[in-house]
N, CA, C and O of each residue as an XYZ file, in Angstrom:
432
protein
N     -30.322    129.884    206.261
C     -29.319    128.895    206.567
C     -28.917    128.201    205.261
O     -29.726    127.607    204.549
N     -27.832    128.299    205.043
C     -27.249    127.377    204.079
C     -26.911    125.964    204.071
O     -26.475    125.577    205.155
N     -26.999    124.927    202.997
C     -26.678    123.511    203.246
C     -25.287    123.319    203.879
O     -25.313    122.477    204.777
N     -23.875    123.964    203.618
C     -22.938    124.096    204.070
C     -23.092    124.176    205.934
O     -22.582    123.398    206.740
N     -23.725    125.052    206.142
C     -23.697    125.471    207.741
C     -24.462    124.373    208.131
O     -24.347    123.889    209.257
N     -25.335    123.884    207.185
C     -26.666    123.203    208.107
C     -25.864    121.243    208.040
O     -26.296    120.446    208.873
N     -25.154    120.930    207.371
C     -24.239    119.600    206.946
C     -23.976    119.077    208.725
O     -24.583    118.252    209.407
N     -22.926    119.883    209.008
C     -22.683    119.407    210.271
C     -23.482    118.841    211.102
O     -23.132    117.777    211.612
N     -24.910    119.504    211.471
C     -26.079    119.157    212.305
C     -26.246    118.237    211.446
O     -25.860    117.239    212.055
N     -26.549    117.929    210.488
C     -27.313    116.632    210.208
C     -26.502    115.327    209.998
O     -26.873    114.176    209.768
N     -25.356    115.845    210.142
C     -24.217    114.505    210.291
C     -24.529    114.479    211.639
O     -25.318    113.534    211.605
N     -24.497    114.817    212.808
C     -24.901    115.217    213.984
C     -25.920    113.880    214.877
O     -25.739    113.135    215.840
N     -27.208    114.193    213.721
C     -28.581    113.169    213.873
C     -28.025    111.858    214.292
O     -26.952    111.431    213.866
N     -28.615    111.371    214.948
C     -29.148    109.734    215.151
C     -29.940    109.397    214.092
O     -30.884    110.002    213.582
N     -29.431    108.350    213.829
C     -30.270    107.541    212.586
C     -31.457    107.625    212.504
O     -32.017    108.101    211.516
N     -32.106    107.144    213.605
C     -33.909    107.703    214.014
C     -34.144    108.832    213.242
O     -34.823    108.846    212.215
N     -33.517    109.878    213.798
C     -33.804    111.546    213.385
C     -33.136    112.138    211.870
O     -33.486    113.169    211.296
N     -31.889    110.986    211.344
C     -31.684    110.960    209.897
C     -32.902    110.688    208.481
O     -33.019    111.076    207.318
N     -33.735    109.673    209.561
C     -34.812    108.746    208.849
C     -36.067    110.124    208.845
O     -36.731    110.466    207.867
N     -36.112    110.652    210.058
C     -36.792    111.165    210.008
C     -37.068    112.498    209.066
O     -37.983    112.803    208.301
N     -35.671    113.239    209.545
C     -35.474    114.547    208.260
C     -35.596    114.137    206.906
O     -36.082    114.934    206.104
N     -35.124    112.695    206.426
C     -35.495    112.472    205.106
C     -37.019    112.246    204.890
O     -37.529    112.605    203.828
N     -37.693    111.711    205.783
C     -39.118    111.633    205.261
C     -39.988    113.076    205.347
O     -41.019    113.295    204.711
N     -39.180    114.228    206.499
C     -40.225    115.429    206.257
C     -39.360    115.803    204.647
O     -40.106    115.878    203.671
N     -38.024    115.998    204.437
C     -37.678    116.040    203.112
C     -38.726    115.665    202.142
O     -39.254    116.596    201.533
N     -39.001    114.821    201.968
C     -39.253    113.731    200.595
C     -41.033    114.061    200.401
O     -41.657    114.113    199.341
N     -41.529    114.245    201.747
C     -42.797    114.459    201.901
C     -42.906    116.120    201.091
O     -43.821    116.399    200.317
N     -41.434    117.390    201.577
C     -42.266    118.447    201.222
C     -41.544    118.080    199.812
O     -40.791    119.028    199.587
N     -41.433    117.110    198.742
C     -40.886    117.458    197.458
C     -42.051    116.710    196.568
O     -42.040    116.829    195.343
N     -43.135    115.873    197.297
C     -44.097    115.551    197.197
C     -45.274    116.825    196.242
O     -46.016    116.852    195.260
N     -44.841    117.607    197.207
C     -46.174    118.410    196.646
C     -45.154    120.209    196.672
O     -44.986    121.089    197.517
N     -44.797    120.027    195.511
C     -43.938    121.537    195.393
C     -44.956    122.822    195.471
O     -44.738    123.906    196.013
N     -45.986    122.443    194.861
C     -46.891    123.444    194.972
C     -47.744    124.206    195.960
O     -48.941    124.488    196.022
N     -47.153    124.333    196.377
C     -48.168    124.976    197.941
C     -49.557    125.178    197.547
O     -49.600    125.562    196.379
N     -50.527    125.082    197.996
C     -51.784    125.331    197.830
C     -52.533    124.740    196.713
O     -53.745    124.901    196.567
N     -51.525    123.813    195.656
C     -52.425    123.393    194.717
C     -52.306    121.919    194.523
O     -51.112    121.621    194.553
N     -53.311    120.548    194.276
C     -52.821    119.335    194.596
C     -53.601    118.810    193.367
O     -54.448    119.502    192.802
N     -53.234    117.386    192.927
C     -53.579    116.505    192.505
C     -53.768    115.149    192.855
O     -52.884    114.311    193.032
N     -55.592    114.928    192.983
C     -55.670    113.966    193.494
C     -56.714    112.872    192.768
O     -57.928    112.937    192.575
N     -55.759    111.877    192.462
C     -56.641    110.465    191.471
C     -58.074    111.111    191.834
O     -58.512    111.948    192.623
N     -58.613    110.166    190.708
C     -60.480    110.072    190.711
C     -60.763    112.204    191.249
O     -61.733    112.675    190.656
N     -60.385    112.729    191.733
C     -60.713    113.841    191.955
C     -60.916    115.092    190.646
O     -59.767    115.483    190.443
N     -61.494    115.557    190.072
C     -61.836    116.591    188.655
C     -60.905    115.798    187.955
O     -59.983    116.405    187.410
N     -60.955    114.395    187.837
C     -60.275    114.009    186.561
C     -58.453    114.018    186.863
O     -57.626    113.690    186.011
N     -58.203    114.368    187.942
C     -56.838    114.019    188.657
C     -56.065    115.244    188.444
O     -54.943    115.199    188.949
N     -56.407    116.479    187.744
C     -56.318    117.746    187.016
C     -56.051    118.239    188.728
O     -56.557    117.790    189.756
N     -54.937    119.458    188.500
C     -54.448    120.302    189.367
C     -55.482    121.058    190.229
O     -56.512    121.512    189.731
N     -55.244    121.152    191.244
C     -56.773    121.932    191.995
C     -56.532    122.922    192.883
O     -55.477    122.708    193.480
N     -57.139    124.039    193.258
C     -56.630    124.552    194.439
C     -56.993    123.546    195.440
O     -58.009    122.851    195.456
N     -55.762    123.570    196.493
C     -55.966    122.396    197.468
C     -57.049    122.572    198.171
O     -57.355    123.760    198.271
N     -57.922    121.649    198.830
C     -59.074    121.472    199.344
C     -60.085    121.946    198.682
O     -61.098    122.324    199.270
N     -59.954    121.995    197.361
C     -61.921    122.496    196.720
C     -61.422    121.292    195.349
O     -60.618    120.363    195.280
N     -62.222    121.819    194.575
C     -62.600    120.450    193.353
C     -62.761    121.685    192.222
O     -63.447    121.586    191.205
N     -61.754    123.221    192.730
C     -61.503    123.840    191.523
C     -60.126    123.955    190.750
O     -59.072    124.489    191.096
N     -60.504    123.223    189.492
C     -59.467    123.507    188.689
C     -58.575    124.382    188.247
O     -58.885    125.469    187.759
N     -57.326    123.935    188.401
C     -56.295    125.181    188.145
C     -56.725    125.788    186.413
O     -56.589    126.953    186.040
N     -57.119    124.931    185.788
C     -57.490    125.209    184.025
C     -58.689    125.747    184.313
O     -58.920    126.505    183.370
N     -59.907    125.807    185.347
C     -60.779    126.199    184.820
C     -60.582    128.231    185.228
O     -61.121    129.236    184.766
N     -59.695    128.020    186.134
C     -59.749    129.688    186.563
C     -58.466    130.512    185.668
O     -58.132    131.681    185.860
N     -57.736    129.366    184.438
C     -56.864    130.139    183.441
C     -57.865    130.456    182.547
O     -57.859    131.622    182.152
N     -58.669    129.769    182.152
C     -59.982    129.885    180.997
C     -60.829    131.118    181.368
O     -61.162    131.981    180.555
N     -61.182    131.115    182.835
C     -62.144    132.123    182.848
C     -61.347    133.447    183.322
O     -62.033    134.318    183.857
N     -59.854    133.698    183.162
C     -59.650    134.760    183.044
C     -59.109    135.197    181.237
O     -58.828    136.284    180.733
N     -59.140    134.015    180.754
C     -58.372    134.223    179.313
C     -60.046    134.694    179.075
O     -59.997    135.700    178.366
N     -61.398    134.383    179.369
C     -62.344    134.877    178.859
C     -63.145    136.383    178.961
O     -64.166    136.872    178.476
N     -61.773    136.932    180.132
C     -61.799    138.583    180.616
C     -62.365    138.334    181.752
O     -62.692    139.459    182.131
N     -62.757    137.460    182.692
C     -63.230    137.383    184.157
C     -62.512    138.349    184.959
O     -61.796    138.967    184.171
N     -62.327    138.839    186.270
C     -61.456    139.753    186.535
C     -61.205    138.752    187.859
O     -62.152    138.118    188.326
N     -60.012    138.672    188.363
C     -59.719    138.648    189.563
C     -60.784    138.637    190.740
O     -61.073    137.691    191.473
N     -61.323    140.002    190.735
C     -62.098    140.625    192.095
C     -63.582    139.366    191.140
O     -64.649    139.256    191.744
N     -63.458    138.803    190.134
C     -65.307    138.531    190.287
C     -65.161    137.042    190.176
O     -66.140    136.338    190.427
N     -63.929    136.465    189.793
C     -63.071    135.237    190.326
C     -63.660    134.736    191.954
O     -64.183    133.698    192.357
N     -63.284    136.017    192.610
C     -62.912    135.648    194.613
C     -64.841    135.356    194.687
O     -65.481    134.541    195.351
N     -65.253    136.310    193.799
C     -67.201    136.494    194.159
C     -67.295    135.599    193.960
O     -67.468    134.830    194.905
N     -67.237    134.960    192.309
C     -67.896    133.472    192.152
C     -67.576    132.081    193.091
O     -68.148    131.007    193.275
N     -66.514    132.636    193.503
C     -65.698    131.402    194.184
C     -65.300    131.860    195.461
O     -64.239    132.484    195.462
N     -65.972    131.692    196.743
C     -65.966    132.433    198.137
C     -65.185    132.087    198.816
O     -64.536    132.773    199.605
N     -65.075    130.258    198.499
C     -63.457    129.784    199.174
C     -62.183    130.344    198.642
O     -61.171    130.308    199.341
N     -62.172    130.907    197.334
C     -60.893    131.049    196.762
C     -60.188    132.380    197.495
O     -61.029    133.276    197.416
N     -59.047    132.858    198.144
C     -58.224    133.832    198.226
C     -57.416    134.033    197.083
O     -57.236    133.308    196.105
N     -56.838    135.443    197.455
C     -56.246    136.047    196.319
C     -54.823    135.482    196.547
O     -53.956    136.030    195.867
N     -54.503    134.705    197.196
C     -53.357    133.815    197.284
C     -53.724    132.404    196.426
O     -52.974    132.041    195.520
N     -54.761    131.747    196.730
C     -55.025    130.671    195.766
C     -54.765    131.043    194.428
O     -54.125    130.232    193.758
N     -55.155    132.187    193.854
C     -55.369    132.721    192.799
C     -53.638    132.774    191.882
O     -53.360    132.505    190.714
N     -52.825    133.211    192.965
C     -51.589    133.566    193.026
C     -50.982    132.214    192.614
O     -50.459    132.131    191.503
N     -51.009    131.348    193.280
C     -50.826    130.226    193.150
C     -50.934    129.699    191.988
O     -50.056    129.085    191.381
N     -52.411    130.009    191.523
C     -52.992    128.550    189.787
C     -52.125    129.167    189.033
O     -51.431    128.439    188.323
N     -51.826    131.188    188.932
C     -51.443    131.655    187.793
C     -50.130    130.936    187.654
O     -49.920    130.436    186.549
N     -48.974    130.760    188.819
C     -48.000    130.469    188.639
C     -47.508    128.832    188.265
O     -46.398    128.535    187.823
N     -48.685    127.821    188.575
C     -48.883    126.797    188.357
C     -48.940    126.958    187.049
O     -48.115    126.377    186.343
N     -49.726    127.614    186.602
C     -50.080    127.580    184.875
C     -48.748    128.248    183.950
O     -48.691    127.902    182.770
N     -48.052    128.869    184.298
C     -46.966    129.452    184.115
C     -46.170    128.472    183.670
O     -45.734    128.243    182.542
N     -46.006    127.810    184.902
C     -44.467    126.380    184.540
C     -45.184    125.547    184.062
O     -44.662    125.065    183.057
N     -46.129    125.138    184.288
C     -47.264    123.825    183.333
C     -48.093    124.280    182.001
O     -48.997    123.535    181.620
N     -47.813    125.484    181.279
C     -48.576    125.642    180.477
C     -49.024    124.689    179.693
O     -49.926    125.157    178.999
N     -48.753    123.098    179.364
C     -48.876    122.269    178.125
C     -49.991    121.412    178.736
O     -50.890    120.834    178.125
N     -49.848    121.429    179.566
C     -50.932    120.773    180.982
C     -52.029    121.338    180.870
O     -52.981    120.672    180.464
N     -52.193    122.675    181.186
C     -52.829    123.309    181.564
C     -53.803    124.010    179.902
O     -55.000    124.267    180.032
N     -53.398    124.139    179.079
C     -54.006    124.255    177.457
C     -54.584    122.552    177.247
O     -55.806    122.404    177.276
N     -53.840    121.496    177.072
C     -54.541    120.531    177.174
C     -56.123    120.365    177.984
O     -57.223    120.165    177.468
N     -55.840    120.494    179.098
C     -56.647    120.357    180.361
C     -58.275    121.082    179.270
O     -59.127    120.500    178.599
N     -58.027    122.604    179.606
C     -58.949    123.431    178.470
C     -59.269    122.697    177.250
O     -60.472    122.714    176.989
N     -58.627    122.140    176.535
C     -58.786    121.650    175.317
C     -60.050    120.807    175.246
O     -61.106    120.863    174.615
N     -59.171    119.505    176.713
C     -60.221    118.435    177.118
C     -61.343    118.814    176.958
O     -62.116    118.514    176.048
N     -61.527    119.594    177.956
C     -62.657    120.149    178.698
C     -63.731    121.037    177.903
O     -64.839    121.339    178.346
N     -63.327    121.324    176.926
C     -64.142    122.715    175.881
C     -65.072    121.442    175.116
O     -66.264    121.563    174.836
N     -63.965    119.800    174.765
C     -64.644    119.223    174.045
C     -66.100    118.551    174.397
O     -66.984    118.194    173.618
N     -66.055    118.498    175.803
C     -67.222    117.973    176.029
C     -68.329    118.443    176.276
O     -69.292    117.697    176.452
């Protein structure tokens, strides 16, 4: 569906249901990342796969260190090969983030 086709219906809405489409709006622009979140006080507020306390930097490091994928999912039993999918592309558009993050982290 295109914004063009979809305009009409939402001129359409009752204010109620205007209020409402803007808050599921605003909510999904909240978190663009599907599957990966940042949350205060949590690993240092650092990108995570959503629901674990693993870092999107720590699974770029341990494949920049030759880890493989398949021993990635072993060490890490919650992780799918969709999570996985996810950090690489996170790390992709955030690379300056994500080398920092490592940087931090090597120092201590």
């Amino acid at each position: 569906m295109t914004l063009q086709k979809l305009e009409p219906e939402l001129l359409a809405l009752t204010p109620n249901e205007k209020a409402q489409a803007i808050q599921i709006l605003a909510q999904s622009l909240g978190n663009p990342w599907r599957g990966i979140e940042k949350t205060p006080g949590v690993c240092g507020g650092d990108a995570c796969i959503a629901g674990t306390r693993i870092p999107v930097w720590v699974l770029v490091n341990a494949r920049r260190l030759g880890i493989s994928e398949a021993q990635l999912l072993k060490d890490y039993p919650t992780l799918s090969a969709t999570d996985l999918t996810n950090a690489w592309v996170y790390a992709t558009v955030y690379p300056e983030e994500i080398e920092t993050a490592i940087q931090e982290n090597e120092e201590d």
